[in-house]
Backbone as CSV, one residue per row, in Angstrom:
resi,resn,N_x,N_y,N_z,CA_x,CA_y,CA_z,C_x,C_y,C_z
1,UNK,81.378,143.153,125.880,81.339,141.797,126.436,80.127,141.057,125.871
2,UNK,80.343,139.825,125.561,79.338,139.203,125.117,78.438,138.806,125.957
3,UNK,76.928,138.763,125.627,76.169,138.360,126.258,75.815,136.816,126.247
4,UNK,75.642,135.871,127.708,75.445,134.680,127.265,74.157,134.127,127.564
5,UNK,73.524,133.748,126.199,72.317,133.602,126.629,72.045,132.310,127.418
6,UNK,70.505,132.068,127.928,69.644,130.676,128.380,69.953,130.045,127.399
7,UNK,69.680,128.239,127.729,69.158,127.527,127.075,68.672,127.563,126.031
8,UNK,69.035,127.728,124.564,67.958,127.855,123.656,67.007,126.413,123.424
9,UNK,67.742,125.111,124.174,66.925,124.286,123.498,67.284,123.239,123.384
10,UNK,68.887,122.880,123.229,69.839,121.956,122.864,70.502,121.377,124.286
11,UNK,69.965,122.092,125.201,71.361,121.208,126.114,72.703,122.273,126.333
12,UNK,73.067,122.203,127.826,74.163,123.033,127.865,75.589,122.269,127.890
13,UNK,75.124,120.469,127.834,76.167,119.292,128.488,76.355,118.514,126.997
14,UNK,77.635,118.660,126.891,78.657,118.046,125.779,79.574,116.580,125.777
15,UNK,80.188,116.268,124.817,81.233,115.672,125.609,82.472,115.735,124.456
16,UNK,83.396,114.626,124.573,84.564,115.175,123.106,84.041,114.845,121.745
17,UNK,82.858,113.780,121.763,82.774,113.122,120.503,81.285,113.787,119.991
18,UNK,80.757,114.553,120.689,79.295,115.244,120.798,78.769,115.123,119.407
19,UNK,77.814,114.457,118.376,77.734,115.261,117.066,76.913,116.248,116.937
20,UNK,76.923,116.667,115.783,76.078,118.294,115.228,74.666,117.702,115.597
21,UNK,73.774,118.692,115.915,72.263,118.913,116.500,71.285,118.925,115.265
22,UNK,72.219,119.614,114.646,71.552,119.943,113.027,72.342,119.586,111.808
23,UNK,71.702,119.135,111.197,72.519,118.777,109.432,71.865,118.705,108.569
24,UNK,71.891,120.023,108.073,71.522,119.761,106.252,69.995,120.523,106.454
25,UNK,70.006,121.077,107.900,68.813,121.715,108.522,67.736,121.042,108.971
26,UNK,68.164,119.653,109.392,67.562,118.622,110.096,68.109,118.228,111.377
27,UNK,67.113,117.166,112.498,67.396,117.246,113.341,68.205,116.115,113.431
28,UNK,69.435,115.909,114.476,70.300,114.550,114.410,69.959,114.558,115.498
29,UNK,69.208,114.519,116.029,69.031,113.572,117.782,68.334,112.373,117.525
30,UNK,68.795,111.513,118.020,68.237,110.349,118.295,67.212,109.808,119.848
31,UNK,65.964,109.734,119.129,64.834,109.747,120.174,64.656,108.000,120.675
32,UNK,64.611,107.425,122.138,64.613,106.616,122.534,62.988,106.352,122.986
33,UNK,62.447,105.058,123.608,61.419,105.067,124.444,60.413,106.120,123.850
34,UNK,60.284,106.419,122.673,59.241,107.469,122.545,58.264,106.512,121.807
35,UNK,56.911,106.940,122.815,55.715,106.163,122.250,54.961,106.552,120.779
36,UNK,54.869,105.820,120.486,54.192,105.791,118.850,52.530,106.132,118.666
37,UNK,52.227,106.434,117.491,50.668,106.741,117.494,50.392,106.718,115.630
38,UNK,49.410,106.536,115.787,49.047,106.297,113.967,49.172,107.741,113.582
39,UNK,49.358,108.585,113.972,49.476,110.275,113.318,51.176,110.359,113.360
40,UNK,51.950,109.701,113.926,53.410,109.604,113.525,53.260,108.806,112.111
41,UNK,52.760,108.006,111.506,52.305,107.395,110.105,52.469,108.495,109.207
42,UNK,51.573,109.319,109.208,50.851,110.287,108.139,52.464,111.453,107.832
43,UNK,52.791,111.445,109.370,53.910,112.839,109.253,55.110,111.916,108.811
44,UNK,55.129,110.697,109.256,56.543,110.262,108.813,56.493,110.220,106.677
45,UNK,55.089,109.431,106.458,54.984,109.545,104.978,54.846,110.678,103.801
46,UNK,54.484,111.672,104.696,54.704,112.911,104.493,56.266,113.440,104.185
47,UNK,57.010,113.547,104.868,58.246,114.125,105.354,59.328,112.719,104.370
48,UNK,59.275,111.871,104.267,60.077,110.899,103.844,60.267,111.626,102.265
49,UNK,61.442,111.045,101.573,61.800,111.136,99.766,60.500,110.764,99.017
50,UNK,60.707,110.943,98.151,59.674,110.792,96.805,59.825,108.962,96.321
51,UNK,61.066,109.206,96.301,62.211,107.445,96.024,60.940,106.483,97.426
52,UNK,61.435,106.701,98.483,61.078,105.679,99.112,59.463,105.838,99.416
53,UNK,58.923,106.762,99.146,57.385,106.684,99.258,56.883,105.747,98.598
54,UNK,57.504,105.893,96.945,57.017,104.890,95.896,57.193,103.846,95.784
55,UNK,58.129,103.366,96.780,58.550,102.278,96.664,58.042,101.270,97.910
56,UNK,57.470,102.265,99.187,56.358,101.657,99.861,55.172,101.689,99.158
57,UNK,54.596,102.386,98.103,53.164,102.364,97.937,53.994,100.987,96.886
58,UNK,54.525,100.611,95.820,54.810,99.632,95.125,54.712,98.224,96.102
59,UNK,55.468,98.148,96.996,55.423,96.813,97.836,54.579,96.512,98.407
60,UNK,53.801,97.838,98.906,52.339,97.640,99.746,51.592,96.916,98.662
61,UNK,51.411,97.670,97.489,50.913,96.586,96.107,50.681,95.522,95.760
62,UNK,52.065,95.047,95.860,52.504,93.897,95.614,52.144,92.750,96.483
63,UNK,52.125,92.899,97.794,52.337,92.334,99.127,50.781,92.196,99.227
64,UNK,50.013,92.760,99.252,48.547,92.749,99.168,47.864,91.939,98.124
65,UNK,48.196,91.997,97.347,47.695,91.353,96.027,48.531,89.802,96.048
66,UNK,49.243,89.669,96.549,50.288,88.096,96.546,49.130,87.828,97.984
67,UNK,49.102,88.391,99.375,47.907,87.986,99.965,46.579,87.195,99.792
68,UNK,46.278,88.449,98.885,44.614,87.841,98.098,44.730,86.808,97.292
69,UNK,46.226,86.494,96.688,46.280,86.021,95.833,46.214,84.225,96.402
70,UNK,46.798,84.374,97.636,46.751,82.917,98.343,45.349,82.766,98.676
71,UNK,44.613,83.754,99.056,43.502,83.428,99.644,42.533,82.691,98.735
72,UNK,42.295,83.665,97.476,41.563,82.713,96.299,42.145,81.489,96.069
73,UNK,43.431,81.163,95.870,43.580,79.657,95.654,42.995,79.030,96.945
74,UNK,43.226,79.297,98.341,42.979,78.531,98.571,41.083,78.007,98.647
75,UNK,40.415,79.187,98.481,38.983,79.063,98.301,38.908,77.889,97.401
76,UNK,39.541,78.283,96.098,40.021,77.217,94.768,39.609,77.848,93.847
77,UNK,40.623,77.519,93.093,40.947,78.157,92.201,39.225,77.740,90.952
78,UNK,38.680,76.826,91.415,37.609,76.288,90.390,36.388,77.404,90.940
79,UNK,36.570,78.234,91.538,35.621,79.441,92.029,35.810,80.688,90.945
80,UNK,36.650,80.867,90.303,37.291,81.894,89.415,37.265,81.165,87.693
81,UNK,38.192,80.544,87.181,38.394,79.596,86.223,38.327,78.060,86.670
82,UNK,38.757,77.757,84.832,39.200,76.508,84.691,40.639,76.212,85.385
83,UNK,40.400,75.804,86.526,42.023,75.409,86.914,43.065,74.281,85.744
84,UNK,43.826,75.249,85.575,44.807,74.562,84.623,45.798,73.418,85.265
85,UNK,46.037,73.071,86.345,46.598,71.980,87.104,47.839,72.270,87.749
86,UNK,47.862,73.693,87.259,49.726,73.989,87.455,49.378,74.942,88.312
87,UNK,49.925,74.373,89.729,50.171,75.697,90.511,50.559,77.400,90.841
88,UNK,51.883,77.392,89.714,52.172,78.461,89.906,51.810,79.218,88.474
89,UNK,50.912,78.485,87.363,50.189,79.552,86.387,48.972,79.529,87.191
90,UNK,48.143,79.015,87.909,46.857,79.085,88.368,46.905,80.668,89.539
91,UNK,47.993,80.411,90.180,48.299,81.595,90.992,48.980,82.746,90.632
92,UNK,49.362,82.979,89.680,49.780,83.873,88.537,48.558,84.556,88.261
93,UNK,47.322,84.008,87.738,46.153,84.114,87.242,45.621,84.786,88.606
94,UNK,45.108,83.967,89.921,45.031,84.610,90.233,45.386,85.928,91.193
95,UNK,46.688,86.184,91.329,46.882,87.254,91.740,46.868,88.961,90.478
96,UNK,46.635,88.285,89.245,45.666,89.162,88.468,44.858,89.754,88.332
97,UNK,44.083,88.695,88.809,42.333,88.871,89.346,42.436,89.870,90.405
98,UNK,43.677,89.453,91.467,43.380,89.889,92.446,43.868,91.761,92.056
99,UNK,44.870,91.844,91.459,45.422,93.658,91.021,44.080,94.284,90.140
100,UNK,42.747,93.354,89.594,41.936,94.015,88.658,41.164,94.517,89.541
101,UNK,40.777,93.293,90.675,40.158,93.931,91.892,40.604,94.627,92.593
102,UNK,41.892,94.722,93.194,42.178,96.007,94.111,42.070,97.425,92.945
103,UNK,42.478,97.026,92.137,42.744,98.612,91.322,40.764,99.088,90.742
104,UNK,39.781,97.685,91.091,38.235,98.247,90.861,38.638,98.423,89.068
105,UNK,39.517,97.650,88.462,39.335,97.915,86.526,38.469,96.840,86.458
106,UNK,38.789,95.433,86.933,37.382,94.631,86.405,37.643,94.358,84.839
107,UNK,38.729,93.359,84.210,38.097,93.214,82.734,37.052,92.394,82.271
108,UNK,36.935,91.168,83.098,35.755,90.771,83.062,36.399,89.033,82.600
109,UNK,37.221,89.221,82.727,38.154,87.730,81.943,37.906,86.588,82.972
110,UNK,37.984,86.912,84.071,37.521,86.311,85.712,36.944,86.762,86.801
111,UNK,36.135,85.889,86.641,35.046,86.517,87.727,34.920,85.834,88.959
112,UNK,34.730,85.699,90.683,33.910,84.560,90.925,32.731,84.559,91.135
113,UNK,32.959,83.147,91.583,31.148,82.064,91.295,30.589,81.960,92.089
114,UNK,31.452,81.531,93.256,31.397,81.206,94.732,30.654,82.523,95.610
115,UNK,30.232,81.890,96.690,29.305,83.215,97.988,31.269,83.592,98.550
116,UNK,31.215,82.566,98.825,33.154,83.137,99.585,33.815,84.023,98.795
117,UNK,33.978,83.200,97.506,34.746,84.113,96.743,34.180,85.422,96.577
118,UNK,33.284,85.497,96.409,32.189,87.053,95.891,32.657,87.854,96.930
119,UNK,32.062,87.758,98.116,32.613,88.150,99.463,33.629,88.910,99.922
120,UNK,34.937,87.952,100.256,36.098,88.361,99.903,36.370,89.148,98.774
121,UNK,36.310,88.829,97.403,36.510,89.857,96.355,35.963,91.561,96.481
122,UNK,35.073,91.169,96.883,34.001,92.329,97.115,34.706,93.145,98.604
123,UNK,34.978,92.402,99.681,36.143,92.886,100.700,37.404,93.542,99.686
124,UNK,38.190,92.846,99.163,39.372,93.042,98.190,38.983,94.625,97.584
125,UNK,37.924,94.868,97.414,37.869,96.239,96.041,37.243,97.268,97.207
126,UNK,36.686,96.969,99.169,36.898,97.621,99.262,38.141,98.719,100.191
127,UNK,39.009,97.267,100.418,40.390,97.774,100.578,40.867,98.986,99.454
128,UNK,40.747,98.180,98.379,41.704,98.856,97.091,41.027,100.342,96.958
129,UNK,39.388,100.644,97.003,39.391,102.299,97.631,39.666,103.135,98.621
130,UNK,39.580,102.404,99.858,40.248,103.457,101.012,41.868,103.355,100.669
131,UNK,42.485,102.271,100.177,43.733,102.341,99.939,44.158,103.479,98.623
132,UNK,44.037,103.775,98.150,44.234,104.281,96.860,43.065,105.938,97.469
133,UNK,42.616,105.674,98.236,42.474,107.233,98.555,42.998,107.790,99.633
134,UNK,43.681,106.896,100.378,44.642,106.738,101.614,45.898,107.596,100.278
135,UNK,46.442,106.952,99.903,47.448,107.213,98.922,47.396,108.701,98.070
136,UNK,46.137,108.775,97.590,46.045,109.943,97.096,46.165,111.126,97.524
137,UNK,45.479,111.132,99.290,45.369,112.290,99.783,47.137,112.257,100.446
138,UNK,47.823,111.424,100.923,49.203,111.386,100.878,49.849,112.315,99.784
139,UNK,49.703,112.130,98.214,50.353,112.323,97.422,50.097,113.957,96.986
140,UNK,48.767,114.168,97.281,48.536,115.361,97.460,49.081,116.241,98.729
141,UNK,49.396,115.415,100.087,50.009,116.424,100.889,51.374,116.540,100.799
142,UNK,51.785,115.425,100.045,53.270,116.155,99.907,53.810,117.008,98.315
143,UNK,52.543,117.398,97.532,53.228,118.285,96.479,52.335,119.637,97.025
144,UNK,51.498,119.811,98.032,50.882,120.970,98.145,51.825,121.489,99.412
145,UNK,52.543,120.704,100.618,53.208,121.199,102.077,54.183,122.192,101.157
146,UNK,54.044,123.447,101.705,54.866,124.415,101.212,56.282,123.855,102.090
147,UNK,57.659,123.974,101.223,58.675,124.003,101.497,59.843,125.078,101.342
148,UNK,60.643,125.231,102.157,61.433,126.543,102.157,62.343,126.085,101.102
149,UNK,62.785,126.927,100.322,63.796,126.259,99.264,65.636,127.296,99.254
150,UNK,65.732,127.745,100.890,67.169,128.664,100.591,68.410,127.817,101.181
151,UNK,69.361,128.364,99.792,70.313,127.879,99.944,71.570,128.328,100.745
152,UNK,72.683,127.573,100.966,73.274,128.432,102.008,74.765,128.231,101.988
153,UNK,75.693,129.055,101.990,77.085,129.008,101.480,77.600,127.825,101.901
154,UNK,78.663,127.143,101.513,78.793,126.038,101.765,80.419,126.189,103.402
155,UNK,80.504,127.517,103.110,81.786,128.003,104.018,81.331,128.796,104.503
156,UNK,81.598,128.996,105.769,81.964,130.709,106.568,83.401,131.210,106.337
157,UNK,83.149,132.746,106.488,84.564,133.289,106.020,84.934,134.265,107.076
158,UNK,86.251,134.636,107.415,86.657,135.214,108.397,87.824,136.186,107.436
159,UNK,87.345,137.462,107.456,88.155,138.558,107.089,88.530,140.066,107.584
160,UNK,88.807,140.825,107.084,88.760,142.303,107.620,88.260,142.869,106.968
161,UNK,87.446,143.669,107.941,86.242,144.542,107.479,86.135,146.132,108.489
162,UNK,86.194,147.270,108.310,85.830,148.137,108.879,86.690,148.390,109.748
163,UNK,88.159,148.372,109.423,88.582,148.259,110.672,88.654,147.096,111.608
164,UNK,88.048,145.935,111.714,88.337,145.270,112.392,88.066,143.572,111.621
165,UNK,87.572,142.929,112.515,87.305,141.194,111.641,86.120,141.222,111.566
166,UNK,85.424,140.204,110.509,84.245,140.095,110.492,84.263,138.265,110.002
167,UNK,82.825,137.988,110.431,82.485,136.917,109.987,81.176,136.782,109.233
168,UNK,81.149,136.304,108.213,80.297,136.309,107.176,79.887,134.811,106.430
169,UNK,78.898,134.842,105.986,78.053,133.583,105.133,77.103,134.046,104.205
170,UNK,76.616,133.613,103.417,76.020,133.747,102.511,74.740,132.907,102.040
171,UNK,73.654,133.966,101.536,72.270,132.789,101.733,71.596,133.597,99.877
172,UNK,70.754,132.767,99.223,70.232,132.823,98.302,68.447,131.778,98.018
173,UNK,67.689,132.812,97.349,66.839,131.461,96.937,66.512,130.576,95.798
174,UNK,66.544,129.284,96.012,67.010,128.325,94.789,65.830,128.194,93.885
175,UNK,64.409,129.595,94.236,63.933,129.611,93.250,63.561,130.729,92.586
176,UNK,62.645,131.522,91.890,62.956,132.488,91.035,61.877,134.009,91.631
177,UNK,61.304,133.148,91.899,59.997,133.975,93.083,60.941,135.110,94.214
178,UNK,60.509,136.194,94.528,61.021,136.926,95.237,60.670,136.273,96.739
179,UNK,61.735,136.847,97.621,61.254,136.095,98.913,61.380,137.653,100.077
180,UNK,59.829,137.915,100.359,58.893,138.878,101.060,59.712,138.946,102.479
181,UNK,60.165,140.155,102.888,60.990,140.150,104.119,61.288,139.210,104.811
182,UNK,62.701,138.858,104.258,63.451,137.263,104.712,63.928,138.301,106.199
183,UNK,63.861,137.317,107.128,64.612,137.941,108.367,65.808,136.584,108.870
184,UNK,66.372,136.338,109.076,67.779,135.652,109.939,68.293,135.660,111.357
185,UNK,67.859,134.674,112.141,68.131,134.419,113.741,69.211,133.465,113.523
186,UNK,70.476,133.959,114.255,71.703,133.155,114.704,71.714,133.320,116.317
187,UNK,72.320,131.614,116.338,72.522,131.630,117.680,73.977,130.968,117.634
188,UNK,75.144,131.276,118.589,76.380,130.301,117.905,76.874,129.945,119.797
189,UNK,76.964,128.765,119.626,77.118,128.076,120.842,78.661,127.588,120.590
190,UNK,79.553,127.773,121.594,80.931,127.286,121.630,81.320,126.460,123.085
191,UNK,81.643,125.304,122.841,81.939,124.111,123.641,83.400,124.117,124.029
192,UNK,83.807,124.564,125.334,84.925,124.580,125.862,84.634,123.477,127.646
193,UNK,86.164,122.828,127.399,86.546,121.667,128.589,86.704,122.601,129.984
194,UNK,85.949,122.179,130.666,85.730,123.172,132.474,87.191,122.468,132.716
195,UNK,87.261,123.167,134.033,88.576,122.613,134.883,88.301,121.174,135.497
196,UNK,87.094,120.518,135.595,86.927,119.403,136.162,86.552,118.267,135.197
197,UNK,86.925,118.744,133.538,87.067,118.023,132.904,86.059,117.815,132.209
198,UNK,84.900,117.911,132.241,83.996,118.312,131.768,83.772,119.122,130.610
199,UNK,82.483,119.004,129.651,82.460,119.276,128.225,80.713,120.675,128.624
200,UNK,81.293,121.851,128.233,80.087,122.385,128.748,79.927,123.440,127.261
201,UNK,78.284,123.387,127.244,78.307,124.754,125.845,77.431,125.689,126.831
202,UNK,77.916,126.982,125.982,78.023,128.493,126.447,77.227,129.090,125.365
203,UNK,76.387,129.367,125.007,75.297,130.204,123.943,75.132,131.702,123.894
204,UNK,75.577,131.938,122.891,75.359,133.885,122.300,74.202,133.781,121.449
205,UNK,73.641,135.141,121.576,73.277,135.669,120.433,74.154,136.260,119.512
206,UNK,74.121,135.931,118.150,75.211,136.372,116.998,74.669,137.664,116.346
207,UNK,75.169,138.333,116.902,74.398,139.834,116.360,75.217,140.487,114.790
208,UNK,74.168,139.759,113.973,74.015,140.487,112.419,74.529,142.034,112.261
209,UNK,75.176,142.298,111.196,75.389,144.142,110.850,73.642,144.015,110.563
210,UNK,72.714,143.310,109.789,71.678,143.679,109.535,71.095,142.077,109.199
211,UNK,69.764,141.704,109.969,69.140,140.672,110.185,67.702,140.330,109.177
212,UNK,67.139,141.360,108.760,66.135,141.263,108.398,66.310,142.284,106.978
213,UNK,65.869,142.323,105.793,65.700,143.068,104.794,63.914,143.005,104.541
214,UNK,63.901,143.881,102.608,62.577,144.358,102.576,61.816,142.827,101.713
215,UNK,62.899,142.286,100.986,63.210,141.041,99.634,63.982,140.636,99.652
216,UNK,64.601,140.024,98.807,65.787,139.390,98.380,65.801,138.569,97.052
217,UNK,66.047,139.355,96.063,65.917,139.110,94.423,67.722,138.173,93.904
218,UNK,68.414,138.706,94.951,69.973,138.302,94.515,70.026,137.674,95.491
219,UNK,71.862,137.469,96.016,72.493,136.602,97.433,71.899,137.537,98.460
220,UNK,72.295,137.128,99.391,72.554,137.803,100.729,73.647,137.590,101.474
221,UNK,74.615,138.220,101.484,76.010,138.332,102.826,75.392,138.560,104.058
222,UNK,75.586,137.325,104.681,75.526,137.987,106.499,76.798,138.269,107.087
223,UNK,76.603,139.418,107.761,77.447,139.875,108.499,77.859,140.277,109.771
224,UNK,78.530,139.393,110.563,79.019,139.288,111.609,80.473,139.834,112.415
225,UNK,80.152,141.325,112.760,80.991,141.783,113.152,82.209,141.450,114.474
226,UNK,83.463,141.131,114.528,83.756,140.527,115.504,84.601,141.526,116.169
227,UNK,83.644,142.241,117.309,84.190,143.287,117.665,84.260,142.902,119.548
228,UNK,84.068,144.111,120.419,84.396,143.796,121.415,82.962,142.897,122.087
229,UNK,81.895,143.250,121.412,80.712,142.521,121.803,80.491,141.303,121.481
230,UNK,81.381,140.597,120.304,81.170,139.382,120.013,81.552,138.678,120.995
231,UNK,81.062,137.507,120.750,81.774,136.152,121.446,83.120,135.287,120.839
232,UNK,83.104,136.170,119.767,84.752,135.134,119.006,85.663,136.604,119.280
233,UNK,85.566,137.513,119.603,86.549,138.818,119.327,87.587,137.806,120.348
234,UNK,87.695,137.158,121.331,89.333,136.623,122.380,90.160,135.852,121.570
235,UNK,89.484,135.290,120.479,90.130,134.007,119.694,91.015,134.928,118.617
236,UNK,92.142,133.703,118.562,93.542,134.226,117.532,92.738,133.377,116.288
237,UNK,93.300,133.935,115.196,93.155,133.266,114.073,93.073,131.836,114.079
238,UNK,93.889,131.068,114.785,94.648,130.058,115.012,93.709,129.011,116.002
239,UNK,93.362,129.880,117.120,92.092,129.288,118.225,90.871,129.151,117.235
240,UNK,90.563,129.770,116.385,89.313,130.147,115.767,88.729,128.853,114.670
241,UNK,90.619,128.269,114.203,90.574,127.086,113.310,90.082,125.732,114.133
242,UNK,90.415,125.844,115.358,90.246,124.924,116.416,89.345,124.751,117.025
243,UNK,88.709,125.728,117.047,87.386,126.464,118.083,86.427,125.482,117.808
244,UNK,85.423,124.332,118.823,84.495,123.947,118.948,82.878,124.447,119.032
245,UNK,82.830,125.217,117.837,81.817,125.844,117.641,80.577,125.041,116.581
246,UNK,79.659,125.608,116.892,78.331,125.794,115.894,77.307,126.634,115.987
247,UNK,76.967,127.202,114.715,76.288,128.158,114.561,74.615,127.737,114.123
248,UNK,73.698,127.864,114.650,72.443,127.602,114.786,71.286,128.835,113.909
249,UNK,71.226,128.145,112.997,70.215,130.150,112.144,68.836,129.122,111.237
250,UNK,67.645,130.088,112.018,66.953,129.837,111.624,66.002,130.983,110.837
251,UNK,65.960,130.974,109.365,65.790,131.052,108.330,64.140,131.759,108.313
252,UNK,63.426,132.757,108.180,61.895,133.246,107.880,61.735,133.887,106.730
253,UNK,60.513,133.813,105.890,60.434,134.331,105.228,58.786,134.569,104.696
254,UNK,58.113,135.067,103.989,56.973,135.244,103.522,57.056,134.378,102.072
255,UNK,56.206,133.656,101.478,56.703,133.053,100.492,55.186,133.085,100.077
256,UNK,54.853,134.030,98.684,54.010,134.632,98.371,53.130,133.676,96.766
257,UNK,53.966,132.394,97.095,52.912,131.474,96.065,52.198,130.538,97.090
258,UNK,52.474,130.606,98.157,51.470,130.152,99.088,51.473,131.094,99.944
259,UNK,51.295,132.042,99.942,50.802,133.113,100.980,50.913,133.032,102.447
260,UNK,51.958,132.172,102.739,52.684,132.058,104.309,54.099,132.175,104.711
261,UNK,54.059,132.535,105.998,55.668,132.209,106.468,56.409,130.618,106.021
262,UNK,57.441,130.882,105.812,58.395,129.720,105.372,59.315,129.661,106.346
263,UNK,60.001,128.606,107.340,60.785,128.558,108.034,61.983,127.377,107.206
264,UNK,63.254,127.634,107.815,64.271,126.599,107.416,65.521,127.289,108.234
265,UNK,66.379,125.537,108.618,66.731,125.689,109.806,68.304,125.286,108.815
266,UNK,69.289,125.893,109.262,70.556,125.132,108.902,71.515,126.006,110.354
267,UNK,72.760,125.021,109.798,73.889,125.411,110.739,74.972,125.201,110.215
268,UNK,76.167,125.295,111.413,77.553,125.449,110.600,78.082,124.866,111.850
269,UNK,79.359,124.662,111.366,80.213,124.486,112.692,81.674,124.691,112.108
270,UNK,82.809,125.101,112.477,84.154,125.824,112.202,84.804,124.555,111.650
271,UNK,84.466,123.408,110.598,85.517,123.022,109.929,84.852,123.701,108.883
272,UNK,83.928,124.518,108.840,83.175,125.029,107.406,84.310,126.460,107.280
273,UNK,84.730,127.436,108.219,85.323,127.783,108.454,86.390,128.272,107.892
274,UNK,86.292,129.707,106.564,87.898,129.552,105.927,88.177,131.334,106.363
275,UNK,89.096,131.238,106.348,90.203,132.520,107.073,90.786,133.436,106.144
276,UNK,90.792,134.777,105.788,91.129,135.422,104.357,91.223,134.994,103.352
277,UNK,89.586,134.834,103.037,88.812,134.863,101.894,87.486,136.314,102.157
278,UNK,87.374,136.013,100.335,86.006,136.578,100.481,85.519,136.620,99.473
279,UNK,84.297,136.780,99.327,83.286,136.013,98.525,83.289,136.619,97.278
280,UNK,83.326,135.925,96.091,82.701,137.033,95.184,81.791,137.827,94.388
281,UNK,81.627,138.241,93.946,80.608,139.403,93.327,79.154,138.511,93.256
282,UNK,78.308,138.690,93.821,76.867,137.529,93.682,76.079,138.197,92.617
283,UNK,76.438,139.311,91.385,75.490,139.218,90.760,76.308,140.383,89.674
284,UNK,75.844,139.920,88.282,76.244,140.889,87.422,75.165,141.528,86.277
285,UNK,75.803,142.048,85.240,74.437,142.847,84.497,74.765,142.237,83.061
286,UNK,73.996,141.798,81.945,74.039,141.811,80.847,74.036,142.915,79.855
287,UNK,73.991,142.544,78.839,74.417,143.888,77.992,72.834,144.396,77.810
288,UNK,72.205,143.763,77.911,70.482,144.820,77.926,69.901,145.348,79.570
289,UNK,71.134,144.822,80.012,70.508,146.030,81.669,70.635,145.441,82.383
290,UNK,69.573,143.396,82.034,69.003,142.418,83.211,70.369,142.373,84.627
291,UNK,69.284,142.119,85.532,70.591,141.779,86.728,70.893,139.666,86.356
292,UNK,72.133,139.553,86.211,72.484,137.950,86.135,72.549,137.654,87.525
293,UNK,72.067,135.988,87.796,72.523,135.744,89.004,72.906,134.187,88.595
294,UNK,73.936,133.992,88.831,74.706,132.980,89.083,74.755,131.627,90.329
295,UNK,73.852,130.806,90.218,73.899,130.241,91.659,75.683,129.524,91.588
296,UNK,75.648,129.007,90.625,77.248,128.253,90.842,78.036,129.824,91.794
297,UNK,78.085,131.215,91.622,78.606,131.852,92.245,78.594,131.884,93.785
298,UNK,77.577,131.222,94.289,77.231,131.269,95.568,78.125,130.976,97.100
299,UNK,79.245,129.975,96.153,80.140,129.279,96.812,81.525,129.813,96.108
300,UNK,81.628,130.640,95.417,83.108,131.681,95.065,83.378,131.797,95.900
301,UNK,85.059,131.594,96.822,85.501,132.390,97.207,86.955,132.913,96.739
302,UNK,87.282,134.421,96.960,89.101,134.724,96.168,89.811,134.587,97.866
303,UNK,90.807,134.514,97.219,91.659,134.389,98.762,92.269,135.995,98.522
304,UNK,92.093,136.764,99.951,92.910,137.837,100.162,94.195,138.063,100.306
């Protein structure tokens, strides 16, 4: 009989349209009323793409320097140069001035004359160092934050094994480095309608043939025996295609170019789900010995 665990975390209350908790090994909840703080800044710029970082530090740029750039005209423009009479080359010019000063290059082509202008300018360059070391130490925390890099079958498979069914997935790492006793926590929660109509989830532990190894140089098959202790052994083939499930596994490992644990979170849920298949061979040998590994293989499956 299966055991059903507590709360892991998620909520035991559903409903028909419920979405996934996790995707892509991220979180999909949507947080309301939650108060803000300048250290949500640092983690959000942190954690964001490479694409849109650059493209806030570019506009922040831009947007700053078109700023300064009004401000000197309006000091006047006869504080810097010869005003040429034309508005939008005079402000062209100086929002030049103004990128030589934030960036502290200084060619020396314009200077000002003025106590205001000096001032301000001298304000201007020392924005452009806390900014640009604001930026730096950013750019440095996001190529040094160690990241987990494993990949993860794109299907679960349901076959016969040992005598009886098994359920299985498949995990690999997408880089070349060995990964120091990977261990694997599943939790698989299945959402069935009460008699009063109601949407309720029910939580197992998914007990692995084997959870933890010594490395992992090739794939890894997990294996999920569906015997009388599971929580899917009542389901027909047929219930199983239908079955309102998701599977919750969170990912450890030692990751020995930064000398720490690595965590990564993914999940599944039964449209991933395929029914006599099984995977194929995750690794072969060349003609001088080497073991090959194939990531395109990762997602093979033959039908039985």
């Amino acid at each position: 009989m299966a055991k059903v665990l507590k709360d892991p975390g998620v909520g035991y209350k559903s409903n028909s349209n419920a979405q996934r908790i996790i995707v892509d090994g991220k979180s999909n909840v949507r947080h309301i009323n939650k108060p803000k703080s300048i250290d949500d800044l640092y983690t959000y710029l942190i954690e964001i793409s490479w694409g849109l970082f650059l493209t806030y530090v570019l506009i922040g740029y831009i947007v700053m320097n078109i700023g300064f750039a009004f401000f000197y005209f309006f000091i006047g423009a006869a504080d810097f140069f010869a005003p040429s009479g034309s508005f939008w080359l005079d402000f062209v010019n100086l929002f030049f001035f103004s990128a030589q000063t934030l960036t502290t290059v200084g060619y020396g082509a314009v200077a000002p004359s003025g106590v205001l202008a000096g001032f301000v300018s001298s304000f201007e360059a020392l924005i452009g160092l806390t900014s640009f070391s604001f930026i730096t130490g950013l750019m440095y925390g996001r190529f040094s934050k160690p990241k987990a890099k494993i990949k993860f079958s794109d299907h679960l498979i349901i076959r016969n094994f040992d005598d009886s069914r098994a359920m299985m997935f498949r995990v690999m790492n997408k880089r070349t480095n060995l990964m120091i006793e990977p261990e694997l926590n599943a939790v698989i929660n299945i959402t069935e309608k009460g008699e009063n109509g109601e949407f309720k989830r029910a939580f197992y532990q998914l007990q692995l043939e084997r959870n933890k190894i010594m490395y992992l140089p090739t794939m890894w098959t997990l294996v999920h025996k569906m015997n009388e202790d599971s929580p899917l052994f009542k389901y027909t083939e047929d219930e199983l295609q239908n079955l309102e499930a998701e599977i919750y596994i969170l990912f450890k490992y030692h990751e020995e170019a930064f000398n720490q644990n690595l965590y990564q979170l993914h999940s599944y849920n039964f449209e991933q789900l395929k029914i006599g298949y099984q995977f194929g061979s995750s690794y072969a040998f060349d003609e001088e010995g080497f073991t090959i590994v194939d990531h395109d293989q990762l997602n093979y499956l033959e039908k039985i």
